[in-house]
N, C-alpha and C positions, 0 to 999 in steps of 0.2 A: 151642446150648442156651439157654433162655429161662427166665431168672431174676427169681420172684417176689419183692419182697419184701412184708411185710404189718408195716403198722404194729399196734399193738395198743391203742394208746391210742383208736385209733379204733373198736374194739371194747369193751373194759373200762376204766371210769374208777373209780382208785384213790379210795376215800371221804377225804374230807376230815378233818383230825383237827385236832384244837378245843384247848386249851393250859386243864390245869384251873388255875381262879383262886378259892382259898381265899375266903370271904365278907369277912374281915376287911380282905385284900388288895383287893379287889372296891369296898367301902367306900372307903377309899383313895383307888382309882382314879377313883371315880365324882367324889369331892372335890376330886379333881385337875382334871380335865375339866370339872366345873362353875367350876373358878377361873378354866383359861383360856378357858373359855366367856365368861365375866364381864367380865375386866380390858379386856380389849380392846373390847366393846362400852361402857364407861365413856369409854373414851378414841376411841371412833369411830373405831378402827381394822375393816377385812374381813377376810374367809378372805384374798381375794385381795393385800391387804398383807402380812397375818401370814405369808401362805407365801412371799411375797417375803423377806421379814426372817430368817426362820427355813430358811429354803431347806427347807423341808417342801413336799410338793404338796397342793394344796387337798384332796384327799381322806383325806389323812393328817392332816390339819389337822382334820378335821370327825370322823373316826372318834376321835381325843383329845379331841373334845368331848363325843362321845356317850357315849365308854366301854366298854369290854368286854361285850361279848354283844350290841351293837347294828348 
């Protein structure tokens, strides 16, 4: 007997779901992101030091700069 299997993700991919973030929250967030955008180009630090120091990966690092919905 000869045994199919069928993946399905390779068929249908599940839609991606977005996390809602209140305006006020939003604001916040963007304030945040712009500071550590900031501090660190004042003191000539990089993504690629700050993600060293903070043990974040550079793209975690950069997506906290941009901020939510970027």
């Amino acid at each position: 007997m000869i045994r199919l299997s069928l993946d399905l993700s390779l068929i249908y991919r599940w839609p991606q779901r977005s996390a809602v973030v209140f305006p006020k929250v939003r604001r916040l967030l963007e304030q945040l992101g712009e500071n550590i955008k900031l501090a660190p180009k004042r003191r000539g630090y990089t993504q690629v030091l700050m993600s060293e120091r903070t043990r974040l990966s550079r793209l975690t690092i950069r997506k906290i700069e941009k901020g939510p919905g970027c």
